[in-house]
C-alpha positions in Angstrom: 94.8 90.0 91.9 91.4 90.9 90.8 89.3 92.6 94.0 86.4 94.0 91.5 84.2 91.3 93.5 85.1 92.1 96.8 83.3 94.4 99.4 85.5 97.1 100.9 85.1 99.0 104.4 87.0 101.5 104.9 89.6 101.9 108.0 91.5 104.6 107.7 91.7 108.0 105.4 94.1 110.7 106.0 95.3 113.2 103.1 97.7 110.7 101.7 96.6 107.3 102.2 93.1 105.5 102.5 93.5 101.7 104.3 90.6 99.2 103.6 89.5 95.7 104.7 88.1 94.4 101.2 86.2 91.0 101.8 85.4 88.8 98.9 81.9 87.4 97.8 83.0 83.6 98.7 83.0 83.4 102.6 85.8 81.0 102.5 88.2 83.2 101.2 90.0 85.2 103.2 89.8 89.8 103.3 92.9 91.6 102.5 94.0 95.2 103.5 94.0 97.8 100.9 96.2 101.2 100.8 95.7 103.4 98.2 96.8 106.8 98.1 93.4 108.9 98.4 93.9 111.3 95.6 93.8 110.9 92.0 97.2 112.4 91.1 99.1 111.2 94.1 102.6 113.1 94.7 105.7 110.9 94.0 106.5 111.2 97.5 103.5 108.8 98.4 103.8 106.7 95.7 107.8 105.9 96.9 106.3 105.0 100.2 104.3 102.5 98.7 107.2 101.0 97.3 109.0 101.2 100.0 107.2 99.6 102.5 106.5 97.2 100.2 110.1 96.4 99.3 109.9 94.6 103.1 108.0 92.3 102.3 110.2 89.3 102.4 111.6 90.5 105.1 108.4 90.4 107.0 107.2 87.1 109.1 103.4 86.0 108.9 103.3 85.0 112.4 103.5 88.3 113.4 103.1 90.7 110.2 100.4 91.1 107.8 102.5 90.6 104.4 101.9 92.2 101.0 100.5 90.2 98.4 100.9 92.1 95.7 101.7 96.0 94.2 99.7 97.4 92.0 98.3 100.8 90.1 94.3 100.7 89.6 91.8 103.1 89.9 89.5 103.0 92.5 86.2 105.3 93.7 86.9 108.2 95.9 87.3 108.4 99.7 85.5 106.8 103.1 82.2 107.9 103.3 
């Protein structure tokens, strides 16, 4: 999934994760939720969360949860500002 188009606001930052609302250019397309760990060199710990939660997702309804798409490892600019 390419975002590199998409306009992100940030949500959420603590010292392990940072949770965004990316919106894409084309207004009939619809914004996804991004977590990404907010450091550079996250610790393994974080990055098995990830996982983790992520291994629920076909477990997870979309009446009622908001479902991963995909899993991936990009880099991205720095923290909320």
């Amino acid at each position: 999934m390419d975002i590199s188009a998409y306009t992100r606001k940030c949500l959420r930052e603590d010292e392990e994760f940072i949770l965004y609302r990316a919106r894409p250019s084309e207004a009939e397309s619809p914004s996804v939720l991004l977590l990404i760990p907010a450091s550079i060199r996250p610790a393994l710990e974080s990055l098995k969360k990830i996982e983790h939660e992520y291994s629920f997702r076909d477990d997870l309804a979309i009446t009622w949860a908001v479902r991963p798409l995909t899993s991936s490892v990009q880099r991205t600019e720095g923290a909320c500002s």
